[in-house]
LOMIBA-117233 format. One record per residue (C-alpha): x, z, y; residue in one letter; residue number from 1. Coordinates in steps of 0.5 Angstrom, whole numbers. Example, Ala and Ser with C-alpha at 12.3 -4.5 7.8 and 13.67 -1.06 7.14 Angstrom:
% residues 2
<site><east>25</east><up>16</up><north>-9</north><residu>A</residu><num>1</num></site>
<site><east>27</east><up>14</up><north>-2</north><residu>S</residu><num>2</num></site>
//
This chain:
% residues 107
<site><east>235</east><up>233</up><north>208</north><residu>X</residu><num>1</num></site>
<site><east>230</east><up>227</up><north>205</north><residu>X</residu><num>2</num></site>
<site><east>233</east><up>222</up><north>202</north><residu>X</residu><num>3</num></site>
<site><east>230</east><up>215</up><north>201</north><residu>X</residu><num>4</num></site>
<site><east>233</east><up>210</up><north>196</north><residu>X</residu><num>5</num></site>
<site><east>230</east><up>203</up><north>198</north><residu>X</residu><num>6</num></site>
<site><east>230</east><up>197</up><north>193</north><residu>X</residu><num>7</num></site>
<site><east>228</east><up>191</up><north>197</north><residu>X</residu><num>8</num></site>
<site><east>234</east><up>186</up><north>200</north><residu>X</residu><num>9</num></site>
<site><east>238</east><up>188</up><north>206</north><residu>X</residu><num>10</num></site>
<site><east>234</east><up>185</up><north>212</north><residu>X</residu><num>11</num></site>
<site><east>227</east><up>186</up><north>211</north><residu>X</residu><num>12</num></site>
<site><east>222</east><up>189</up><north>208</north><residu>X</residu><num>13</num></site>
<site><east>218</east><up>195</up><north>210</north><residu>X</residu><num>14</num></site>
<site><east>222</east><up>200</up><north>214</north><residu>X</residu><num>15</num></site>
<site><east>224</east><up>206</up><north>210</north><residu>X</residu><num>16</num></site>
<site><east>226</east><up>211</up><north>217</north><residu>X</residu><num>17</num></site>
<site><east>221</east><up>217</up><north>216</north><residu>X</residu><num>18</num></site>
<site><east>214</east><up>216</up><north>219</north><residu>X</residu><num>19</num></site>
<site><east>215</east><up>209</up><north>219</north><residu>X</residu><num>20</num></site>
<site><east>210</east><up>207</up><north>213</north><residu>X</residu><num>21</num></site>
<site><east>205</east><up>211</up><north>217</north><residu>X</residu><num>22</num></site>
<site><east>206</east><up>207</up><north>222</north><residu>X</residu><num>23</num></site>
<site><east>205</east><up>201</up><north>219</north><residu>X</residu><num>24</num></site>
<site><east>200</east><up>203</up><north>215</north><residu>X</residu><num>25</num></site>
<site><east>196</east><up>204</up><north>222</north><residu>X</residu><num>26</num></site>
<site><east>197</east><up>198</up><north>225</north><residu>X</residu><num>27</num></site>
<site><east>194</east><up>194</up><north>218</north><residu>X</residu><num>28</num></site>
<site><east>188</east><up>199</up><north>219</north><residu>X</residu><num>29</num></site>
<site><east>190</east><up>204</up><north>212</north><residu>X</residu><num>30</num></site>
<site><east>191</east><up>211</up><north>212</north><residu>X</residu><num>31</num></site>
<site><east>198</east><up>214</up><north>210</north><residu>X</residu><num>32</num></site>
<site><east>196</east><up>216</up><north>203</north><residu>X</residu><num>33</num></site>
<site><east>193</east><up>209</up><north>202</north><residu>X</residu><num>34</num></site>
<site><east>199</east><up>206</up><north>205</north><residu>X</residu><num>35</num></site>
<site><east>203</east><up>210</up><north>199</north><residu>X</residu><num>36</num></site>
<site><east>199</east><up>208</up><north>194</north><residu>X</residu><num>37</num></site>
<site><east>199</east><up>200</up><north>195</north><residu>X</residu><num>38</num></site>
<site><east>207</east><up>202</up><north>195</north><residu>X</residu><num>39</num></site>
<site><east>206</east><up>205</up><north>188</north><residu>X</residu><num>40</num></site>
<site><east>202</east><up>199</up><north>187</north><residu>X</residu><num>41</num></site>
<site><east>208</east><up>195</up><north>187</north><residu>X</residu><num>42</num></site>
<site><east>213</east><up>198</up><north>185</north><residu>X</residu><num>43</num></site>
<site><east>208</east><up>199</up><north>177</north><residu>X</residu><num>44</num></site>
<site><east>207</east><up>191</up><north>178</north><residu>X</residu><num>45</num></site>
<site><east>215</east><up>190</up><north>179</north><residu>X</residu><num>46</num></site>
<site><east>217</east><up>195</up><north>174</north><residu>X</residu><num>47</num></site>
<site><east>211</east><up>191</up><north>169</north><residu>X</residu><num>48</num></site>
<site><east>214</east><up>184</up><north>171</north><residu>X</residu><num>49</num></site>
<site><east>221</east><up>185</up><north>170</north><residu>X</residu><num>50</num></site>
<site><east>219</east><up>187</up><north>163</north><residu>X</residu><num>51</num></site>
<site><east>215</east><up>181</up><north>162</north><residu>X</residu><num>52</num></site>
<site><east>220</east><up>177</up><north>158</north><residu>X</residu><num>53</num></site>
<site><east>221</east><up>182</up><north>153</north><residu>X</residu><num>54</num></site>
<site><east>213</east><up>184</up><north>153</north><residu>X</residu><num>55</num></site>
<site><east>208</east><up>179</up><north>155</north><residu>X</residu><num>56</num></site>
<site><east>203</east><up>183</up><north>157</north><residu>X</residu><num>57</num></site>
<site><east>207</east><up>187</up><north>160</north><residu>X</residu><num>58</num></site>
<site><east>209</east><up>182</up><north>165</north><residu>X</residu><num>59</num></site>
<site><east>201</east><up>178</up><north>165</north><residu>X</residu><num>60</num></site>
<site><east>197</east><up>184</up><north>168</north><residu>X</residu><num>61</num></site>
<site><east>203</east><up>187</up><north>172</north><residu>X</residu><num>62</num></site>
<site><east>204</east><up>180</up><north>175</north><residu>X</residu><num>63</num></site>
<site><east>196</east><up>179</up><north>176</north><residu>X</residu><num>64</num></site>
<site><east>195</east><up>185</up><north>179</north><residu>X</residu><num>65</num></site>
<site><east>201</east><up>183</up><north>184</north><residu>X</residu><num>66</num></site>
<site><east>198</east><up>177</up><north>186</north><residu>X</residu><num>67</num></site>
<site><east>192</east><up>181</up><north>188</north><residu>X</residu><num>68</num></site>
<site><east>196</east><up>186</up><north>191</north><residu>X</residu><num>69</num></site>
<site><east>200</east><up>179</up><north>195</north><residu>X</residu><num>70</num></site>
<site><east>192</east><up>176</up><north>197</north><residu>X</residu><num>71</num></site>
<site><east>191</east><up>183</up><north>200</north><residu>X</residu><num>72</num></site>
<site><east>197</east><up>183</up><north>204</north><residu>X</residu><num>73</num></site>
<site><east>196</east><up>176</up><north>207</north><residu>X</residu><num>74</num></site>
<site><east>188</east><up>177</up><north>208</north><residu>X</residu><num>75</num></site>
<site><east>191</east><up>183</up><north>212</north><residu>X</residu><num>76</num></site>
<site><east>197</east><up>180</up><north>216</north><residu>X</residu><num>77</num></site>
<site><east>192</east><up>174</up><north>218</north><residu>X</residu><num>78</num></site>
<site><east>186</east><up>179</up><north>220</north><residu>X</residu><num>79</num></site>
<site><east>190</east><up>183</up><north>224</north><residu>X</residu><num>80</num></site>
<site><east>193</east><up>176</up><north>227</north><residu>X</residu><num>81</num></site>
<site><east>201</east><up>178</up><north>225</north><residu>X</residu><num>82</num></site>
<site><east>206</east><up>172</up><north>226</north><residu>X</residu><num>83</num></site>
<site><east>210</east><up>169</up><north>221</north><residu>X</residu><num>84</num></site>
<site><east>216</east><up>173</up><north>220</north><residu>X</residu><num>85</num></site>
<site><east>210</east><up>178</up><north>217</north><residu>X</residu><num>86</num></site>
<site><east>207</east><up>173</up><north>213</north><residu>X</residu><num>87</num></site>
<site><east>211</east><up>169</up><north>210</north><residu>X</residu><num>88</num></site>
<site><east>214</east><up>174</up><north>206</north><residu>X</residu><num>89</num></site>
<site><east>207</east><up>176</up><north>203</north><residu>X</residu><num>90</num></site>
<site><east>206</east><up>168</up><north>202</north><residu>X</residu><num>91</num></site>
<site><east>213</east><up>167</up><north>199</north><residu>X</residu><num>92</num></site>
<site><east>213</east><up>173</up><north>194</north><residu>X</residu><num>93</num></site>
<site><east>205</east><up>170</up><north>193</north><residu>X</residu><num>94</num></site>
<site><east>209</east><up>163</up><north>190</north><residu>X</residu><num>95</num></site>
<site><east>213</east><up>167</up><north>186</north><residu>X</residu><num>96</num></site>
<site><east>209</east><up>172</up><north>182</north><residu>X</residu><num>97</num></site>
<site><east>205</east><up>165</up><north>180</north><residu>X</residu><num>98</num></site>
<site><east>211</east><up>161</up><north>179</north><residu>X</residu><num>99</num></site>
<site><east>213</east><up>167</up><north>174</north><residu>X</residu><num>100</num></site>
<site><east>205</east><up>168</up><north>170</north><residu>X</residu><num>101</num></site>
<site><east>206</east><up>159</up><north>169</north><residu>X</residu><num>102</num></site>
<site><east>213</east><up>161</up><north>166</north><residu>X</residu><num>103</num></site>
<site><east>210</east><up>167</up><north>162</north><residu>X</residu><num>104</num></site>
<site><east>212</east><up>166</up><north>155</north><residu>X</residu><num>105</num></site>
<site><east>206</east><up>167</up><north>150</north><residu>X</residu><num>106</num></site>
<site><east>201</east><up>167</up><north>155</north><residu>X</residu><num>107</num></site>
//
């Protein structure tokens, strides 16, 4: 049996049941593998971010490339004509991740 540990907030999110991140990907035009890459993407961004206020450049280029990751995102939900309740996270993660470079000590 596969178990499956999902860091994000209760109630939204990607969908963690087995094949779902397969059907997710499809549906925004990515194959399965590409699909676990951008979620390894973020998952090296967040770690980087949480260790920013410690080491700024750690935080800086993470939350750089997060911001990338974030305007892909909405460019995606946007093409593929997905409502709000599908973009607002990426645009509201979007705000934050650039609120926190603003805020970045050292930068």
């Amino acid at each position: 049996m596969s178990h499956r540990v999902d860091l994000r907030p209760a109630g939204r999110g990607q969908d963690s049941r087995p094949g779902s991140d397969a059907r997710a990907g499809r549906h925004a035009g990515f194959t399965t593998a590409a699909y676990r890459v951008i979620g390894g993407l973020e998952l090296a961004g967040a770690i980087g971010v949480a260790l920013g206020p410690v080491v700024p450049l750690c935080g800086g280029l993470p939350g750089i490339g997060l911001l990338m990751l974030l305007a892909g995102a909405v460019t995606t939900h946007v093409r593929k004509g997905d409502g709000l309740t599908k973009l607002l996270p990426a645009v509201t993660c979007a705000a934050l991740v650039a609120w926190y470079l603003v805020l970045l000590p050292g930068r």
